[in-house]
C-alpha positions in Angstrom: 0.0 0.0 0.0 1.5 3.5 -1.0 2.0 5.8 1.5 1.0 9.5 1.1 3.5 12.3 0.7 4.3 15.0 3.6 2.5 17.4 0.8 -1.0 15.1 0.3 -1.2 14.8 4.2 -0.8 18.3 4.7 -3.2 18.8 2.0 -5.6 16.5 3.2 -4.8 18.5 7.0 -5.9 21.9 5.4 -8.9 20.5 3.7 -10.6 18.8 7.1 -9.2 22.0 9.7 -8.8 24.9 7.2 -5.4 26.6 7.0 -3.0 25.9 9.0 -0.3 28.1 10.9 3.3 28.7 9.3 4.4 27.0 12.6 2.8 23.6 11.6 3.7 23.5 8.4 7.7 24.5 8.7 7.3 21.5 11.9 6.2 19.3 9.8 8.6 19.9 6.6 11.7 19.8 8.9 10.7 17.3 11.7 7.6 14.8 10.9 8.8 11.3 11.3 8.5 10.1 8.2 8.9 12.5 5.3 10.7 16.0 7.7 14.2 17.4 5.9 16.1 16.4 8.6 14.6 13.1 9.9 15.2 11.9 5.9 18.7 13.0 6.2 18.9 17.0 5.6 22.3 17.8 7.4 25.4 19.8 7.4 28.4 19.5 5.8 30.3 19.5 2.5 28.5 16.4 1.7 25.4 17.7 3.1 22.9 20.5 2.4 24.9 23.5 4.1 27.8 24.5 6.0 27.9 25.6 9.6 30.9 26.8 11.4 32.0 23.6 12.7 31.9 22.6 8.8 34.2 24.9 7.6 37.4 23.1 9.5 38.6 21.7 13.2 39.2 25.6 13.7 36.0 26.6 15.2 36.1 23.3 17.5 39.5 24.3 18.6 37.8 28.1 19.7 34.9 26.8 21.1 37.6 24.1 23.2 38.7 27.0 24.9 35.8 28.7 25.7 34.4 25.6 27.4 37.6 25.8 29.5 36.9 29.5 30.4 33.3 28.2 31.1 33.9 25.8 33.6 37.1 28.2 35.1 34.3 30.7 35.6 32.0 27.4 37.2 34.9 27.0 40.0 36.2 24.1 38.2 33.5 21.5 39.3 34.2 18.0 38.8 31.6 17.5 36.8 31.3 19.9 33.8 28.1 18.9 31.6 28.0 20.7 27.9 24.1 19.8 26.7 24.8 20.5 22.5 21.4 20.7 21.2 20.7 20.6 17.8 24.2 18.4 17.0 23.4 17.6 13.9 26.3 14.8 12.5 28.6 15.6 15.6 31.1 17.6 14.4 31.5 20.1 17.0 31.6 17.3 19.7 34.0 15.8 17.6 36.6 18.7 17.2 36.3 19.8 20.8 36.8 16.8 22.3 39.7 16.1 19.9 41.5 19.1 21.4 41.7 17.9 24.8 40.8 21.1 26.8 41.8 21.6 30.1 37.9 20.0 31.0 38.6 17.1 29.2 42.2 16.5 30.5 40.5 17.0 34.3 38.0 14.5 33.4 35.0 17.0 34.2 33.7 17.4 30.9 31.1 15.7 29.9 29.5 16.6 26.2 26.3 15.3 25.5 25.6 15.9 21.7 21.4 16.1 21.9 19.9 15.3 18.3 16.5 14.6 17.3 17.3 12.8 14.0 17.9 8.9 14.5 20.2 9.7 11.5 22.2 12.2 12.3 22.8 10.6 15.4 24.1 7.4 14.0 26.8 9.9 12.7 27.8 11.1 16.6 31.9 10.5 17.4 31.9 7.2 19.6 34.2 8.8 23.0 34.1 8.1 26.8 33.4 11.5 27.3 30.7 11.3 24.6 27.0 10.7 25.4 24.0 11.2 22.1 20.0 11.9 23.2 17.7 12.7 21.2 16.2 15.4 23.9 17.5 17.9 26.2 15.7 16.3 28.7 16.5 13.3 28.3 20.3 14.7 28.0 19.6 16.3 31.5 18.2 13.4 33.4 21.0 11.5 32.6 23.7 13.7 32.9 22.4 13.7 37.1 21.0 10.6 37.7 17.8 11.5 36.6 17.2 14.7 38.4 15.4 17.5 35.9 18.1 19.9 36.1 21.8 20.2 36.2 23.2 22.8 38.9 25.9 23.7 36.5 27.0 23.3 32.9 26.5 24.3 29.5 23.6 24.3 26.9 24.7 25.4 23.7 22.5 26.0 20.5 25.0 26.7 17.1 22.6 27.3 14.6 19.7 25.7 16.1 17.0 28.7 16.9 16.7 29.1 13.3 15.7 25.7 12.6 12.6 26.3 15.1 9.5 26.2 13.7 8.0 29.7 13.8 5.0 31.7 12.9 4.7 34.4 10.1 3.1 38.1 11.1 1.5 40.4 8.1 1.1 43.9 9.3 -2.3 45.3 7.5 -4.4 48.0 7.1 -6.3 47.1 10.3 -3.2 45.8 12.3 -1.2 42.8 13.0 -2.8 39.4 11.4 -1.5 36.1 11.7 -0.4 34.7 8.2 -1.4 30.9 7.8 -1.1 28.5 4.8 -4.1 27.6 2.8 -4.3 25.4 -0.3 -4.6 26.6 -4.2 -7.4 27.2 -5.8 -6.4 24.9 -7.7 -5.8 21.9 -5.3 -2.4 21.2 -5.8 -0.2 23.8 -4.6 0.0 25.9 -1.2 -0.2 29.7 -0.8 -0.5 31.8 2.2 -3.5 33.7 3.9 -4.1 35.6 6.7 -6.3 35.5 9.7 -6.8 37.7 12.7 -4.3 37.8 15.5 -5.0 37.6 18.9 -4.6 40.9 20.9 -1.8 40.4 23.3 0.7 39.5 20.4 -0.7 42.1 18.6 0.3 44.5 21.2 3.5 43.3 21.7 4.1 43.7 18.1 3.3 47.3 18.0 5.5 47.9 20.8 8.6 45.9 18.6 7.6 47.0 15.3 5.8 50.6 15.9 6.7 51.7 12.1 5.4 49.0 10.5 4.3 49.2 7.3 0.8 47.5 5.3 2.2 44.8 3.8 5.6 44.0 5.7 6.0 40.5 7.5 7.9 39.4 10.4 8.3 36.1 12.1 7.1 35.6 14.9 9.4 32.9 17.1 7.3 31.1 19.8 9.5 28.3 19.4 12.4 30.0 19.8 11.5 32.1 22.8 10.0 28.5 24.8 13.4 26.6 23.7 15.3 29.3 25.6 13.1 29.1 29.0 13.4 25.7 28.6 17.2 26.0 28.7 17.5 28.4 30.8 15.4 26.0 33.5 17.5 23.3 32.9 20.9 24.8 34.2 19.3 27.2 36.4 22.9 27.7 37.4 24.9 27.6 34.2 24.8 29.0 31.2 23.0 29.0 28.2 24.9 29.9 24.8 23.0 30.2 21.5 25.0 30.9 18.1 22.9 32.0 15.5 22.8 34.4 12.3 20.2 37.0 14.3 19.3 40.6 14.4 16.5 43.3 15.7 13.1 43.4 14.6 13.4 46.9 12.9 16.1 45.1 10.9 14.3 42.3 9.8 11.0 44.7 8.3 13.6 46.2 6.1 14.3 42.4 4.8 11.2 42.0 2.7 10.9 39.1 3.6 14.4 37.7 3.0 14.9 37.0 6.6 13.6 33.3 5.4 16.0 31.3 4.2 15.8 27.3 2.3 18.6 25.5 1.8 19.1 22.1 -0.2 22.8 20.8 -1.9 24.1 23.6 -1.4 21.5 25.8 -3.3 19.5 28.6 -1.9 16.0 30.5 -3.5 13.9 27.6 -3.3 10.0 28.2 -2.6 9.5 27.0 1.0 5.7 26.5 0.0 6.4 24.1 -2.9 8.2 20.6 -1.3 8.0 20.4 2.3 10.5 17.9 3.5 12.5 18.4 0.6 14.5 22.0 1.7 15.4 23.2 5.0 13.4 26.1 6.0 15.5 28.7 8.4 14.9 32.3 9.5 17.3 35.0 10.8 16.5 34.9 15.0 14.8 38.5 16.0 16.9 39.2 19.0 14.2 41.8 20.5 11.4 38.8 20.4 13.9 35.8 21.9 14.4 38.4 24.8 11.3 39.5 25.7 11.4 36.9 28.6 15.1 36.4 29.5 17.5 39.6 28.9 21.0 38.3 27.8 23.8 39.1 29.9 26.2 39.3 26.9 25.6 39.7 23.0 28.1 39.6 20.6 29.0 39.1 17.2 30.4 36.3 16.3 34.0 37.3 15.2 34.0 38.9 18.6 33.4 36.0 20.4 36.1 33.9 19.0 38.5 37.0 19.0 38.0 36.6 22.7 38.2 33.0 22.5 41.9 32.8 21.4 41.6 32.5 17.5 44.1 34.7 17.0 46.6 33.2 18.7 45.8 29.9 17.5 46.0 31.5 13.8 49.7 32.4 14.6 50.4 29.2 16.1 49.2 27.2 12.6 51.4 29.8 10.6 54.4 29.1 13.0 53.8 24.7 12.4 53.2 25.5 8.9 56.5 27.4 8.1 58.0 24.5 10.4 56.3 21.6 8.7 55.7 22.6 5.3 58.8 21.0 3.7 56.8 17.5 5.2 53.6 18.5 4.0 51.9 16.2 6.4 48.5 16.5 7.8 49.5 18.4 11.2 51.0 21.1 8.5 48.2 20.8 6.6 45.8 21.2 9.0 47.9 24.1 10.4 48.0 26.0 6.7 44.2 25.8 6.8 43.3 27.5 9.8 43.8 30.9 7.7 41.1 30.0 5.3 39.0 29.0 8.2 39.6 32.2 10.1 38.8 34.1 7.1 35.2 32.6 6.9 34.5 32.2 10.5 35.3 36.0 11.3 34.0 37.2 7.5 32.1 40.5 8.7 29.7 40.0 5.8 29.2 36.0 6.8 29.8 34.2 9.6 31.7 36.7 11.5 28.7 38.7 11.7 26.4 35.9 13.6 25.4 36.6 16.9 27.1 34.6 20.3 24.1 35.5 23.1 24.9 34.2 26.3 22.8 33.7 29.4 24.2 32.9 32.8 24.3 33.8 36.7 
C-alpha cells in the first residue's frame, strides 16, 4: 500500500481544519517522522545540504575548546562539567572539541552530551568516553544527574539551532497585525499563504517591537524560539545557556522584505519553501528583540568577537608558525595548520559568519 507524501497529508490537513499556521507547516517539513528534511537525512556538511561553522574546518572546535575551559574556570572548576549541545546535527562540534583535549577534558570534568532529534544524524555522533548522544535535552539532562530535571551547572549550547525552530509568520495590515497561515490553491495542488486575525496580546507586543510598520511587511514571529530558551534556561538554572545564530533586531528584519527566510538544499538557496516540504530546510534570521522578551542576555556579541576573545588569534599564529616549520613535510598536522587561515577568514567574515550573533545567558 503506497504511503501519502508529507505534501498530500498536509493537503488532506488543510482541507478537514482549514489553513493551518506557518508553525505547523515549517514543523512538519523539517521534523515529521516520516517524510521531515532532517529526519530523511537534511544535514550539514560539505556532503550535506549546508555548512555551519564547525563545517568549515577543526578551527571553530579548537575556539569553542577554549571557551568551554573558560566556562567551567568561571564554574569554580567543578568535577563534573556537563556541555548539553542541542541541535548536534552529525557531531562535528563534539568531535573537534573533544579532539582538542581542553583543560575539562584532560581533568576528566567534561562531559558533552551531543542532543539530536534525528535517528540519522545521530548514527553519525563520534563514539568517545566523554561522549554521550540523546535525542532530547531532557532526556540529556536526566541523565547527565542521575535523573534529576536539572543540572546545577553546565552548558547548553545551540549553534545554529534557533533558526531551525519552527516559527509563525506576522503580516502587518491595514487594520493591524494578522497572523499569516497556509491555505491550499485554488487549484488543489499547490499551497499559498493567507491571513487571519491575530489575537490581541501579540498584537500588542508587536506594536511595541515594530511601531513603524508598514501594510504589507511580515515578520516572524518565534514562539519556538523564545519557549526553547526558557526551557534552557530551566534546565541549568545555574549555568549558562549559549545560542549561536545568524540573528538581528526586529526593525532590521522589516527592512528584509521578507528575505529573513531562508531554504537551503545541496548547497543551493532560492527555493520556494511553500512548494516541497520535507524536501529543503526552512531557516529564519532569529529577532533578537522577540527571543528576549522573557530572559534579557547578559552578553551579545557578534560572532567574530566572540572567537577574538576565545583565542583565535593566537591559534592563527600558532598554525602559521607549524606550517612554516612543517611545510617541507607537508603532512597533515602542516596541513591542517596551513588551513586555519582559510577558516579564520570565513568564521570571522564581517559579511558571513563573523557577523552571527554569540548570546549568552548565565548567573
Amino acid at each position: 500500500m503506497s504511503v501519502a507524501s508529507l505534501a498530500d497529508r498536509l493537503r488532506q490537513r488543510i482541507h478537514d481544519e482549514g489553513p493551518i499556521l506557518v508553525s505547523d507547516w515549517v514543523g512538519a517539513a523539517l521534523y515529521d517522522p516520516d517524510a521531515g528534511f532532517y529526519m530523511t537525512g537534511g544535514r550539514a556538511g560539505r556532503r550535506g545540504d549546508f555548512l555551519t561553522a564547525p563545517e568549515v574546518g577543526p578551527l571553530f572546535g579548537a575556539v569553542m575548546a577554549h571557551a568551554v575551559d573558560s566556562w567551567w574556570r568561571d564554574a569554580g572548576e567543578p568535577e563534573q562539567f556537563p556541555v548539553f549541545e542541542v541541535g548536534a546535527g552529525p557531531g562535528t562540534l563534539a568531535r573537534t572539541v573533544l579532539r582538542s583535549n581542553c583543560d575539562a577534558a584532560r581533568s576528566g570534568a567534561l562531559r558533552w552530551w551531543a542532543v539530536e532529534i534525528s535517528p540519522d544524524q545521530r548514527s553519525r555522533h563520534p563514539k568517545h568516553d566523554l561522549l554521550r548522544s540523546t535525542p532530547s535535552l531532557a532526556d540529556a539532562v536526566s541523565e547527565a544527574t542521575g535523573g534529576d530535571a536539572v543540572a546545577p551547572s553546565g552548558v547548553v549550547l545551540a549553534n545554529e539551532l534557533l533558526d531551525n525552530q519552527p516559527f509563525d509568520m506576522v503580516e502587518r495590515t491595514g487594520d493591524g497585525w494578522a497572523m499569516v497561515t497556509v491555505a491550499v490553491d485554488p487549484s488543489g495542488s499547490g499551497f499559498h499563504t493567507a491571513t487571519t486575525p491575530l489575537n490581541s496580546a501579540t498584537a500588542k507586543t508587536l506594536q511595541i517591537l515594530a511601531p513603524n510598520a508598514e501594510s504589507g511587511q511580515r515578520l516572524p514571529w518565534q514562539r519556538s524560539a523564545r519557549s526553547w530558551l526558557a526551557m534552557a534556561l530551566a534546565a541549568v538554572p545555574g549555568g549558562r545557556v549559549v545560542v549561536i545564530d545568524y540573528a538581528t533586531e526586529t526593525a532590521d528584519l522589516l527592512t528584509r522584505n521578507g528575505g529573513w527566510l531562508r531554504t537551503h538544499a545541496s548547497h543551493t538557496g532560492e527555493h520556494d519553501w511553500l512548494a516541497r516540504p520535507g524536501e529543503v530546510d526552512i531557516t529564519v534570521d532569529v529577532d533578537l528583540d522577540q527571543l528576549q522578551l522573557d530572559h534579557q542576555a547578559r552578553s551579545v556579541v557578534s560572532q567574530a568577537e566572540f572567537l577574538r576573545s576565545n583565542g583565535i588569534d593566537q591559534l592563527v599564529a600558532d598554525g602559521r608558525r607549524v606550517w612554516s616549520e612543517r611545510a617541507h613535510i607537508g603532512d597533515l598536522v602542516a596541513l591542517e595548520a596551513r588551513s586555519r587561515v582559510a577558516e579564520y577568514e570565513a568564521l570571522c567574515d564581517p559579511t558571513g559568519m563573523g557577523s552571527f550573533v554569540v548570546a549568552q545567558w548565565f548567573s
